[in-house]
N, C-alpha and C positions, 0 to 999 in steps of 0.2 A: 306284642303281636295281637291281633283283632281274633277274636272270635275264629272267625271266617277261614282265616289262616290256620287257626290251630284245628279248625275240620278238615282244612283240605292235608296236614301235617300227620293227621289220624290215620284217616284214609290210606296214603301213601305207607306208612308203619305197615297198616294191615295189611295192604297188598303188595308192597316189596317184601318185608321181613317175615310175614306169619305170624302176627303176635296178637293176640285179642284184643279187641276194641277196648276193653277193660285196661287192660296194662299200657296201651298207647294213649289211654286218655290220662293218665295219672303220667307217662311220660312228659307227656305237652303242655301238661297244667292246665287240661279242658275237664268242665264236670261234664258226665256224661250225659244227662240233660237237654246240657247245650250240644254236647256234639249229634243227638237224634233227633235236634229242633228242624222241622222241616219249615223252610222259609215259605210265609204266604205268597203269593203273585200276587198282581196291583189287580185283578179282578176277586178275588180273596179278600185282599184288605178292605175293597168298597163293597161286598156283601155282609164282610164283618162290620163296618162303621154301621149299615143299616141296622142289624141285628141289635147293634148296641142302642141307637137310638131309640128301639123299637121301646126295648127296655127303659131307658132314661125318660121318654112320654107315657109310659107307664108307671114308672115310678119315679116321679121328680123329686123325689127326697133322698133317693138310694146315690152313694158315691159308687166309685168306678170299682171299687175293690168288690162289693156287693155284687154288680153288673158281671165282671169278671168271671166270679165263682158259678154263677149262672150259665155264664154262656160257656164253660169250661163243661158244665150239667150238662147242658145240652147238645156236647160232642164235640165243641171250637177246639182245637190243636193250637191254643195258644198261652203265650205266659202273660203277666200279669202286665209288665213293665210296655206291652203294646198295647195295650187296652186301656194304660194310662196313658201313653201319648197320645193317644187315637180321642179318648177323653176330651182331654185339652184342646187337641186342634179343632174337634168339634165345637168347642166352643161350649161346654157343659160345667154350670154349677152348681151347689147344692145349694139350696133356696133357706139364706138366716134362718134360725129357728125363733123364736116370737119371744122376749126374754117375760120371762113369769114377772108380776111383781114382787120383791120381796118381802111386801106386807108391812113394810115402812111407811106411812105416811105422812108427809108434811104435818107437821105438827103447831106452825108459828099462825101469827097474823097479826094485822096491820098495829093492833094495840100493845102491842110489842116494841114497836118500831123505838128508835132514838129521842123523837119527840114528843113522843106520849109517855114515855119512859126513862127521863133523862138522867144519867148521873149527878149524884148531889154532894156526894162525898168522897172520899177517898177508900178504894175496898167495899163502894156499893155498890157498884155495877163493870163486869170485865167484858170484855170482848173477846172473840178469839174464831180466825177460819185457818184456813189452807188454802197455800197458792201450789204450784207448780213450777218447776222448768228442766231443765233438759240439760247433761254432761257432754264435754263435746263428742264425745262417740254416739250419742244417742241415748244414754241412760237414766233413766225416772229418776227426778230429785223432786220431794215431799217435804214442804215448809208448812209446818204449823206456830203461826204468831196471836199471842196475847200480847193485850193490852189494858191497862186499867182506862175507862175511858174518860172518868174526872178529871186524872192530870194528864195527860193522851202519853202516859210512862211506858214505854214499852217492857214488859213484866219478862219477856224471855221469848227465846224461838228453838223449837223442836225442827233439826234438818238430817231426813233418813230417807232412804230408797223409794220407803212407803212407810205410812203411820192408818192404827186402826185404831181401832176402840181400846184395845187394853195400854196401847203408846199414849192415850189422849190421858187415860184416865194417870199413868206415873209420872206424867209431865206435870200434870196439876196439882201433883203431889207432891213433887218437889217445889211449886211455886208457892204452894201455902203455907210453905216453911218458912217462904222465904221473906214473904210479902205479907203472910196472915190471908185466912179467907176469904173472899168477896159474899156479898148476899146473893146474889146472882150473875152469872155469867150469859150474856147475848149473841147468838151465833145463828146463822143462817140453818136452814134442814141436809147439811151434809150426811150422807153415811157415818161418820163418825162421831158426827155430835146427836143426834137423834138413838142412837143404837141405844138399844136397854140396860149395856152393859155401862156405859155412860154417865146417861139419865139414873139410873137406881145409885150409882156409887156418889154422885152430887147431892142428891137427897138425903144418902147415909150422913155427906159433912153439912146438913144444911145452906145448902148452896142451891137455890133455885135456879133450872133452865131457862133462860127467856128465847123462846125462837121468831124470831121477826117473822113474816109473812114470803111465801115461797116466791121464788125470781124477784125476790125486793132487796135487792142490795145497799139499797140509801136509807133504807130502814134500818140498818147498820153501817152509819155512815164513817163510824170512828175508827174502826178496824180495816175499810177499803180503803180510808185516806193512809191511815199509815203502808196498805199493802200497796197502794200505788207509790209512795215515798219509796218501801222497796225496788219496786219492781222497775222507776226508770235513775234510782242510783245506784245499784247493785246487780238487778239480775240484766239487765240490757244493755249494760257495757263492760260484763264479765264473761269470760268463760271456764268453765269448771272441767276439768280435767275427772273430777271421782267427787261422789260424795263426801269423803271426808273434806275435802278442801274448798267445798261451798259449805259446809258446817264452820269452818274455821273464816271466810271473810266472812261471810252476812254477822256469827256471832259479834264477831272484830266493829261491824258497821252499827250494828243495834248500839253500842257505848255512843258512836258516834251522832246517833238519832236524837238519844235520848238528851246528848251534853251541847249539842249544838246548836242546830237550827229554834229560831223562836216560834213562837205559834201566836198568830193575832187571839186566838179564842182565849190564850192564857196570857191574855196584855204584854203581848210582846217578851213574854220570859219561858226559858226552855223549859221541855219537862222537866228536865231534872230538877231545876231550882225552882218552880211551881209548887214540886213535890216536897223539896224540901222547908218549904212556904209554909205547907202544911202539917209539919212537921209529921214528917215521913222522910226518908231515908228512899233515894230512887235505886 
């Protein structure tokens, strides 16, 4: 039953039976509220849309809720939930707020890059960014891939909802168990690899930052190549049901990266057996 019905149901209580507006509203299951809301008229409604406007050009940063309370101050007979349709149809936003910087600053540049800086050895220079993609419902999947980029080995992949700083920093922690330290590690200016919390814990294991120069992606070219390897055998002709189950193929594929396909850079031989070339264990 609408609203409306359960006013006119009140009503009727009160003036057939004698019973107090009070007791007939708790019969009907109307708050009383609603049963003394007196309906505006369509010349009502378009003095009140002024009003509100009047307010909204005065204040272009206040939402309707704000406007509301105001015009409630200044004697409007009205509830909340009209003043937010009336809002909307008007056609009213609140104007982005202007995001601070976070006091991060790109920190790379070009002498950083892959070819001013090339891997020479095995564990002297890693790579490592974060891609993206999407569950089939909609929901954020977070890939963080390293790689060593002498033998283009793929060293391991972090896949979680979201990865920050302190995810970045126990992935790499278990990878230097695994593989032994690098001298340094090269990554683009992400939030996560620039964070202090990061930077200061690399330092602690003697592992230099290298950040290549900002929106210079080919300035780390050995980590896009392998994210592009992912990204059109794995993420764009899969779909992931949950994170855990894109944690479970991609890991499943990375074996598959590493043992299979040859690389002209490494004369025609897979990472794996490059790696184990160089006597290393991939």
């Amino acid at each position: 039953m609408s609203p409306a019905r359960r006013r006119d149901a009140v009503k009727y209580l009160v003036r057939r039976h004698k019973v107090s507006e009070r007791r007939a509203c708790r019969l009907v299951g109307q708050h009383r509220s609603t049963q003394r809301y007196q309906v505006l008229l369509p010349e009502q409604e378009r003095q009140l849309a002024a009003a509100m406007n009047a307010l909204a050009a005065k204040w272009p940063r206040w939402g309707y809720r704000r406007v509301y309370q105001v015009l409630r101050d200044e004697g409007w007979a009205v509830n909340r939930k009209r003043v937010e349709r009336l809002w909307r149809l008007e056609g009213h936003r609140v104007p982005l707020r202007r995001v601070k910087a976070s006091g991060q600053k790109a920190l790379g540049h070009d002498g950083n890059s892959i070819w001013m800086r090339p891997a020479s050895a095995v564990n002297h220079i890693w790579a490592y960014d974060v891609m993206s993609t999407r569950t089939r419902r909609g929901g954020l999947v977070r890939i963080l891939n390293v790689v060593d980029e002498y033998t283009r080995v793929a060293l391991g992949v972090l896949v979680d909802s979201s990865i920050g700083a302190l995810h970045v920093t126990a992935f790499l922690e278990q990878l230097f168990e695994q593989h032994g330290r690098p001298r340094g590690i090269r990554s683009d200016n992400g939030r996560e690899f620039i964070a202090a919390t990061v930077i200061n814990w690399l330092r602690e294991h003697d592992v230099e930052p290298i950040f290549v120069e900002k929106a210079s992606p080919r300035q780390s070219s050995s980590i896009e190549r392998f994210n592009g390897s992912m990204r059109d055998e794995v993420l764009h002709g899969e779909e992931f049901e949950s994170v855990l189950e894109a944690r479970v193929v991609i890991t499943a594929w990375l074996d598959i990266y590493n043992q299979q396909p040859p690389h002209r850079a490494l004369g025609m031989m897979t990472a794996a057996a490059f790696a184990l070339a160089q006597n290393v264990v991939a």
